[in-house]
N, C-alpha and C positions, 0 to 999 in steps of 0.2 A: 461183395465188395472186392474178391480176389486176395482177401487176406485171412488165413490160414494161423491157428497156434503151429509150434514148430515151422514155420516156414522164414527163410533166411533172405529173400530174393522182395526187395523193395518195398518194403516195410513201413521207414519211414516217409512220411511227406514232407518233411522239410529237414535239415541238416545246419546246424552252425556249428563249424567247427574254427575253433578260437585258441589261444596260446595258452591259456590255462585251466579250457576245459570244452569238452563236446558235447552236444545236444542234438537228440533226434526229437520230433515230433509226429503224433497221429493226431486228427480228429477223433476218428474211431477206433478202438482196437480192443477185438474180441477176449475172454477170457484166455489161459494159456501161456505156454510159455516162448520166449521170443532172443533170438541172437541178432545183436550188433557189434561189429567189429569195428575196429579202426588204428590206422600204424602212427606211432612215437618217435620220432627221430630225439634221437640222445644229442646233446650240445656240451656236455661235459659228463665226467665221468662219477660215481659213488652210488649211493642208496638211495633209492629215493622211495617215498610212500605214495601208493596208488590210491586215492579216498574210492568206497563206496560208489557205483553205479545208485541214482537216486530214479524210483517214477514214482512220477504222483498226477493226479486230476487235476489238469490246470484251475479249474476254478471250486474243487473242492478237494483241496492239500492237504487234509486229514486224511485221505483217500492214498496210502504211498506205501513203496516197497522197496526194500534194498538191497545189495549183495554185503559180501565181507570185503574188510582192506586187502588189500595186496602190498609187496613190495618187488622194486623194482632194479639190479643189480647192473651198473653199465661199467663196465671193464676200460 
């Protein structure tokens, strides 16, 4: 299928990117581990908390995995 764990280069097949949160999608995607990036433009300035990266199997969502929060400092 041309998709690869560790591989960085078009991944997802679909993308919504939205004001208060991003989504990639696969139909299929093999065991392993997997990067998606994506840029933030600041609108104002202070602290802010980054929630958890969430994946799960669309239609079996007991099926799911997540990262740690982060936080986010704009000067």
């Amino acid at each position: 299928y041309g998709c690869r764990p560790y591989s960085t280069i078009g991944w997802p097949e679909h993308e919504n990117l939205r004001d208060e949160r991003v989504e990639a999608f696969r139909s299929l995607l093999w065991p392993g581990v997997y990067e998606w990036s994506y840029i933030m433009r600041a609108t104002c300035a202070g602290i802010f908390v980054i929630p958890p990266a969430k994946a799960e199997e669309m239609y079996s969502p007991e099926n799911f995995g997540r990262c740690g929060t982060e936080r986010a400092i704009i000067e």
